[in-house]
C-alpha positions in Angstrom: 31.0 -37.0 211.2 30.6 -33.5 209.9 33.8 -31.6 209.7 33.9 -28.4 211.1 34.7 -24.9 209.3 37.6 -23.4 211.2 36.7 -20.0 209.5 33.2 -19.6 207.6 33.7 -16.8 205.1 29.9 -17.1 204.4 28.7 -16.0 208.0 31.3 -13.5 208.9 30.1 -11.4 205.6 26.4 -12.7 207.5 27.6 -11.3 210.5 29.0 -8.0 209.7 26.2 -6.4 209.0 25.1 -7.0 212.3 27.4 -5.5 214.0 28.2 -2.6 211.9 24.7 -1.5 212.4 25.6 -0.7 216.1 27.9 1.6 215.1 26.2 4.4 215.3 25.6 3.6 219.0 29.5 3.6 219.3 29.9 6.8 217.6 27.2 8.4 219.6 28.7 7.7 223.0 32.6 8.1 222.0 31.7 12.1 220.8 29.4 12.5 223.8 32.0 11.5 225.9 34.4 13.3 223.8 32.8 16.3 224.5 31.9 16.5 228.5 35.4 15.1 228.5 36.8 18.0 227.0 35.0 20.6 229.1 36.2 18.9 232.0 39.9 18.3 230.9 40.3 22.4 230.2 38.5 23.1 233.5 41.1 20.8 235.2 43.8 22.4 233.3 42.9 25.8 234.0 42.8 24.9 237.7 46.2 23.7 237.8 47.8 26.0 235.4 47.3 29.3 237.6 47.0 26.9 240.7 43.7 28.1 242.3 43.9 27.0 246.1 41.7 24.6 247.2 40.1 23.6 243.9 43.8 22.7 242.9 44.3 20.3 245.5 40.9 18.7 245.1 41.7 18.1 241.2 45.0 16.6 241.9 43.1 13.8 243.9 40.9 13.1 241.4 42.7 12.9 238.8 45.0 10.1 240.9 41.7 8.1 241.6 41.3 8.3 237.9 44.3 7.2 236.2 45.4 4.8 238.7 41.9 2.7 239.0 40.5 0.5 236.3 37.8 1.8 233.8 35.7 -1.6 234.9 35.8 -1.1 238.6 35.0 3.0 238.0 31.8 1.9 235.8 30.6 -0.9 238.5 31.0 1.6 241.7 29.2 4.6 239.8 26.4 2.1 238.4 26.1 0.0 241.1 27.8 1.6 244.1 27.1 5.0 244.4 23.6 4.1 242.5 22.3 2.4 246.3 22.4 6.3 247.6 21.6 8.4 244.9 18.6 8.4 242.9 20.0 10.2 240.4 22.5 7.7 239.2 20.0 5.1 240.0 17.4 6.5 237.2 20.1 6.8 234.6 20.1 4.6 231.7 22.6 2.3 231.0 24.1 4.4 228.2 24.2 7.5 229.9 25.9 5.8 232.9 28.5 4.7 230.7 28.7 8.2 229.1 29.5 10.0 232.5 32.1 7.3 233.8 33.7 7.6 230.6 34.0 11.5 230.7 35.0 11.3 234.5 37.9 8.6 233.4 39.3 10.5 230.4 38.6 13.9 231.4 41.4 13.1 234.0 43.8 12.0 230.9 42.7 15.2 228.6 43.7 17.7 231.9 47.0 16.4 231.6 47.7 16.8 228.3 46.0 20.1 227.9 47.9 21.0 230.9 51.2 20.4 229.5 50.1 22.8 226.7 49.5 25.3 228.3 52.7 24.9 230.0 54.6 24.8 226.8 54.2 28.0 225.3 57.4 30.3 226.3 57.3 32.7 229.6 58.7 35.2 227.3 56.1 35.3 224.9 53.6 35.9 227.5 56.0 38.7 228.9 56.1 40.1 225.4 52.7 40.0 225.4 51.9 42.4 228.5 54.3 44.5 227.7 52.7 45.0 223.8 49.7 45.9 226.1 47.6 43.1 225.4 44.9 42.0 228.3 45.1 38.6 229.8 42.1 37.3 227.3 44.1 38.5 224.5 47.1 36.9 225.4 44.9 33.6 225.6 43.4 34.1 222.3 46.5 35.5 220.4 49.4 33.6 221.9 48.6 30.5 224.0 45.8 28.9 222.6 47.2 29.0 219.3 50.3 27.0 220.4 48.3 24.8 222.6 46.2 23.7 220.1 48.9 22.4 217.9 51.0 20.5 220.9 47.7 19.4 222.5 46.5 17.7 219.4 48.2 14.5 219.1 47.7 13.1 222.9 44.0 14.2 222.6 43.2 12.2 219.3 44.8 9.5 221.3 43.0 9.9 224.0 39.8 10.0 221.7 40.8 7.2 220.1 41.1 4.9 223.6 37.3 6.8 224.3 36.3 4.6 221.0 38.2 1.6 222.0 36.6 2.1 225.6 32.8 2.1 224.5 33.7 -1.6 224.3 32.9 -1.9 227.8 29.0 -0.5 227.7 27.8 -3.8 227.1 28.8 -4.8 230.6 25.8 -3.0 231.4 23.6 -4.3 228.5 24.2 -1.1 225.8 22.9 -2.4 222.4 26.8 -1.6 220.8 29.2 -3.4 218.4 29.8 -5.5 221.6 26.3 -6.1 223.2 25.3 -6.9 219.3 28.0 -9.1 219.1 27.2 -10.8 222.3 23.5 -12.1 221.3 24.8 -13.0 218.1 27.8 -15.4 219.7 24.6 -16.6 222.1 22.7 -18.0 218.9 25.1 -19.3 217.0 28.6 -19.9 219.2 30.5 -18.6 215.8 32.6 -16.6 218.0 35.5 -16.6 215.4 33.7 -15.0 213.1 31.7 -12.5 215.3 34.6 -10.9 217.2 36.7 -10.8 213.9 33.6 -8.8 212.7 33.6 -6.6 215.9 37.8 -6.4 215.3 37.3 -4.8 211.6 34.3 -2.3 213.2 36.4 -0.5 215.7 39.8 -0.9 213.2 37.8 1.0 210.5 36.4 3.5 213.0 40.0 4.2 214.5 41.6 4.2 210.6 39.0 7.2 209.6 39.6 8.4 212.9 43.3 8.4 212.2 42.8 9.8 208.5 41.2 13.0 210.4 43.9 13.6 212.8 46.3 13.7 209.8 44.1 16.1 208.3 43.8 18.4 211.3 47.6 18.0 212.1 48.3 19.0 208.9 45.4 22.3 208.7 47.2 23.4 212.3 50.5 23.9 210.4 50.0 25.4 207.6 47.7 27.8 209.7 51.1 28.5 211.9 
């Protein structure tokens, strides 16, 4: 009887090619998501930093719907759910699907953060501000932003960071990823060991040169203030 090779060194180095060569599929949805994500976290932040009635209210809802349902059930109900009565969502492809739910999701987490920003910079700075005669774009540009940035960056690489770790989920709906890759290969061979510690060491380097960047940028924002 043939003994079997808890862990084969010779197919995992097989193997990793593989997968790493859907990383580019990963990267292309975590900074597309990144991005719509962004948009939409200052718009909510703006919204509930000078309180606009109505929209206000309405952002404060969704953001609850957001944070407090799973990514999984959001990604079914868009792609399946809401799909039966719009032929918009019905037309999508699969990656674009996952794209939008993903930006909805975090966009919620990014307001909040963002938010908090904004909040932080001191009510006498602002007061300072109008008095030295600035406008209310200048104050922005001058005072707040700078000072948001710098608070806002940390919770935002995170939140960028659980963006990367959520594109695991796309293969749900049959995206060609790290995961979906990783998925016909386990169908072939059943080396699942191997093939999810290969998919393990893709997104662990991806987050370690994402980390590497955030030290850099953290580091830029203070020597710039």
């Amino acid at each position: 009887m043939e003994e079997v090779q808890f862990f084969k060194v010779e197919y995992f180095l097989e193997v990793l090619p593989k997968i790493i060569s859907k990383v580019n599929v990963t990267l292309e949805l975590t900074i597309a998501a990144t991005l719509f994500s962004l948009i939409l976290g200052i718009f909510i932040a703006v919204v509930a930093y000078y309180k606009i009635p109505v929209i206000y209210q309405i952002t404060r809802a969704y953001i609850s719907v957001m944070r407090g349902t799973p990514i999984v059930s959001q990604l079914y109900f868009f792609y399946y759910g809401i799909a039966l009565y719009s032929a918009v969502v019905r037309n999508m492809t699969p990656l674009v699907a996952v794209c939008v739910v993903m930006s909805l999701n975090e966009g919620a987490f990014m307001s909040e953060s963002i938010r908090a920003a904004l909040m932080s910079v001191d009510e006498g700075q602002k007061e300072a501000a109008y008095s030295l005669g600035m406008t209310n774009f200048q104050l922005v540009r001058r005072i707040i932003i700078p000072q948001a940035i710098r608070i806002a960056l940390p919770p935002l690489f995170n939140d960028i960071i659980n963006l990367t770790k959520m594109t695991s989920l796309a293969f749900m709906l049959g995206v060609p990823d790290i995961m979906g890759a990783a998925k016909i290969e386990g169908a072939r061979t059943f080396r699942y060991f191997e093939i999810y510690a290969a998919v393990m060491f893709s997104y662990w380097l991806i987050i370690f040169v994402l980390g590497l960047i955030h030290k850099y940028l953290e580091k830029k924002c203070a020597e710039a203030y």
